[in-house]
C-alpha positions in Angstrom: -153.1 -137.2 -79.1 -155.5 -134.0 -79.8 -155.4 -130.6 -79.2 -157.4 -130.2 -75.3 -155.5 -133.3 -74.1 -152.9 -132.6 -71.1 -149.5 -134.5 -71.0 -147.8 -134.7 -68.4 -144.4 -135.5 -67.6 -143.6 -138.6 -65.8 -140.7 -138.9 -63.2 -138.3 -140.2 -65.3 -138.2 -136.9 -67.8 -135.2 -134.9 -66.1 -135.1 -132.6 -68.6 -135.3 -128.8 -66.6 -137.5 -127.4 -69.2 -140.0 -130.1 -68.9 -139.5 -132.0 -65.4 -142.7 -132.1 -63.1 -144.6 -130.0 -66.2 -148.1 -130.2 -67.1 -148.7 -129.1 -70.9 -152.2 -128.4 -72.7 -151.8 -129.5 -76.3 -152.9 -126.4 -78.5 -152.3 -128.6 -81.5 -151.4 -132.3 -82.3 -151.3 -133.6 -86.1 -149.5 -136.3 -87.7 -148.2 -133.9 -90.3 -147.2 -130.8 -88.6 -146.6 -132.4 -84.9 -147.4 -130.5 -81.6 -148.0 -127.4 -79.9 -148.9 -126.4 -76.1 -147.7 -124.6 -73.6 -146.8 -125.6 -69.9 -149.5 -124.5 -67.2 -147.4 -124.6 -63.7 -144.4 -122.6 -64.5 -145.4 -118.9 -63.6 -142.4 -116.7 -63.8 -142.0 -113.7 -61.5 -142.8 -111.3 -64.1 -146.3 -109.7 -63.4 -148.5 -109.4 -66.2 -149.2 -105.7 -65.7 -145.5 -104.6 -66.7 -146.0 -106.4 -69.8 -149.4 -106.2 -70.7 -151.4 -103.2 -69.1 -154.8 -103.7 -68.9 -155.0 -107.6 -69.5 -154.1 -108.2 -65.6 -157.9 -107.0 -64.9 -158.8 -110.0 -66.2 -156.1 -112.5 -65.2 -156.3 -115.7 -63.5 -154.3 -115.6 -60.1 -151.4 -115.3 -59.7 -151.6 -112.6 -62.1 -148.0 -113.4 -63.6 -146.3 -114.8 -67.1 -146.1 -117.9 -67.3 -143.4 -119.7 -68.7 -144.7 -121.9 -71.9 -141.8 -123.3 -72.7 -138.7 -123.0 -74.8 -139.7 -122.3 -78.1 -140.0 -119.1 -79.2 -139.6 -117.2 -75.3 -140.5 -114.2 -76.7 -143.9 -115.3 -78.1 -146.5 -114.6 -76.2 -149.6 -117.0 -76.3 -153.2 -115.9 -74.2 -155.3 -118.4 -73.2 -159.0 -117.7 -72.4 -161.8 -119.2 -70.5 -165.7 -118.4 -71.7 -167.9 -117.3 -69.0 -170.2 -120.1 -69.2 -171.5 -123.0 -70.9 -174.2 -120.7 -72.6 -171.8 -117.9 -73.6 -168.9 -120.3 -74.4 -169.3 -119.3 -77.8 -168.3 -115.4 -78.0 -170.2 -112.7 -80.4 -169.4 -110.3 -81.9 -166.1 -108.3 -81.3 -165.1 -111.1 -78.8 -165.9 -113.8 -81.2 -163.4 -112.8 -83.7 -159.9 -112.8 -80.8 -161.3 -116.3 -79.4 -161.1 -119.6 -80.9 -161.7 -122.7 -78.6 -160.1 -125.5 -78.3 -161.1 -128.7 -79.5 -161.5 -131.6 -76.9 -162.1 -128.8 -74.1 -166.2 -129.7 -73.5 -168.4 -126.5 -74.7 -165.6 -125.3 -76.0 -164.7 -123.2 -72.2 -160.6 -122.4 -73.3 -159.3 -120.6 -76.1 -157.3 -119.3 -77.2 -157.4 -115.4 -77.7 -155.7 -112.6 -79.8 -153.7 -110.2 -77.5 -154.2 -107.3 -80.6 -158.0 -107.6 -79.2 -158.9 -104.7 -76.5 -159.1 -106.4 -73.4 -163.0 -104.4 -72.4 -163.8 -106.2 -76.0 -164.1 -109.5 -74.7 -164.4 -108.9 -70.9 -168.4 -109.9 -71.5 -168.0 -113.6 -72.8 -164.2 -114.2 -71.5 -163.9 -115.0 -67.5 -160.5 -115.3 -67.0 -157.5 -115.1 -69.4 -153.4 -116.6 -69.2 -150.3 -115.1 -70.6 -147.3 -117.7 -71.9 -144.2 -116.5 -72.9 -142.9 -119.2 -75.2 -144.0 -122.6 -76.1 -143.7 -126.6 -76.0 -142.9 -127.9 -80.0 -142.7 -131.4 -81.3 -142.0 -132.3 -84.6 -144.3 -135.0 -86.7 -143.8 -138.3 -84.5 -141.7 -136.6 -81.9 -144.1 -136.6 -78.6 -145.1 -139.8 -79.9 -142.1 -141.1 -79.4 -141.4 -139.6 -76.2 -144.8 -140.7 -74.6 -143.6 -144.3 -75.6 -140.5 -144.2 -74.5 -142.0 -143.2 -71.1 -141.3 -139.7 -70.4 -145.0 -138.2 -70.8 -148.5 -139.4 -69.7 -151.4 -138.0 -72.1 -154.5 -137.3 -70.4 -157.8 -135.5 -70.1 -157.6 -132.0 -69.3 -160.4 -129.9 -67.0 -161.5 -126.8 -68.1 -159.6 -125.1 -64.7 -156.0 -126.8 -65.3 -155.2 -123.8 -67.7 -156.0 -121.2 -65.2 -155.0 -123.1 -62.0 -154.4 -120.8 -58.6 -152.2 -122.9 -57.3 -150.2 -123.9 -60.4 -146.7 -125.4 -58.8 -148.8 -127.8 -57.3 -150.7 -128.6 -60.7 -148.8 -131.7 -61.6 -149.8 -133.0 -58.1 -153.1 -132.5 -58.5 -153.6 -134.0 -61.8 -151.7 -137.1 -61.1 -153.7 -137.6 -58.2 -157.0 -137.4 -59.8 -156.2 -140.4 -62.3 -156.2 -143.4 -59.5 -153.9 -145.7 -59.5 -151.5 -146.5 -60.6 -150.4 -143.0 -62.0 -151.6 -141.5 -58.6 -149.2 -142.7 -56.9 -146.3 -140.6 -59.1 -147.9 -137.6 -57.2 -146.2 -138.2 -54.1 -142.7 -139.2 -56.1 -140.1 -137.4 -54.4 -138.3 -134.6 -56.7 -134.9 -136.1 -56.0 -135.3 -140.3 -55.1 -131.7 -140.3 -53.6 -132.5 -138.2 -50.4 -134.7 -140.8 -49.7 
């Protein structure tokens, strides 16, 4: 696993905190473990109560989102560059944005919330508030892919900033083909079936 990848749970992880979630690794050594946040669990919170001035430049629905359990009162931004030419900030900009690897041209990053937002409106199209995120420790996802509760795969530059994003898992399942497709129409609880 690398930082950019998605994973994704399967049916079988019941967990609450991570049932039906699509993460975006932030980070994924051997040593130090993992780090992402969830990208379809936007919380009713709007950004503009929390962050004034960020919400300009917000993905829709311009809310918190719900990163996970670690650390809820974390807050992690997410960015997306402009464009392929400008993915690669100057100046001001480039100093609150670092990409992420595996991402192609480097089009999400992650950016510093101390930056002003007019600082990096020029080379930053869209930006994503988390409150909280996913951890694993050294081995642990690992574990828990092969054990079956998580499917790693390739993330799009638009997963992270999503308009529709309870629907996200759907859509990312579906675009795989068989047979990981067909978990997108798994009902949420088999026994109403």
């Amino acid at each position: 696993m690398r930082a950019g990848q998605l994973v994704v749970a399967t049916p079988a992880l019941l967990d609450p905190h991570f049932a039906r979630t699509v993460v975006l690794l932030l980070q994924a050594s051997d040593e130090d473990g993992a780090v992402g946040v969830v990208l379809n669990r936007p919380t009713g919170t709007s950004l503009d109560d929390v962050l004034p001035g960020w919400s300009e430049l917000a993905a829709s629905p311009p809310a918190v989102f719900s990163g996970g359990p670690v650390e809820p009162a974390a807050a992690i931004c997410l960015g997306r560059a402009r464009s392929s030419s400008s993915a690669t900030p100057s100046g001001q900009a480039r100093a609150a944005y670092a990409a992420l690897d595996g991402i192609p041209g480097g089009a999400v990053g992650t950016v510093d919330l101390e930056a002003a937002p007019g600082d990096i409106a020029a080379t930053i199209a869209q930006v994503r508030i988390f409150a909280g995120y996913a951890g694993w420790t050294s081995g642990q996802l690992e574990a828990e892919v092969a054990e079956g509760a998580w499917w790693v795969l390739e993330s799009l530059p638009a997963d992270a900033f999503d308009h529709g994003p309870e629907q996200l898992w759907q859509r990312v399942l579906r675009r795989q083909g068989p047979p990981v497709a067909f978990a997108a129409t798994y009902p949420e609880d088999p026994t109403l079936n």
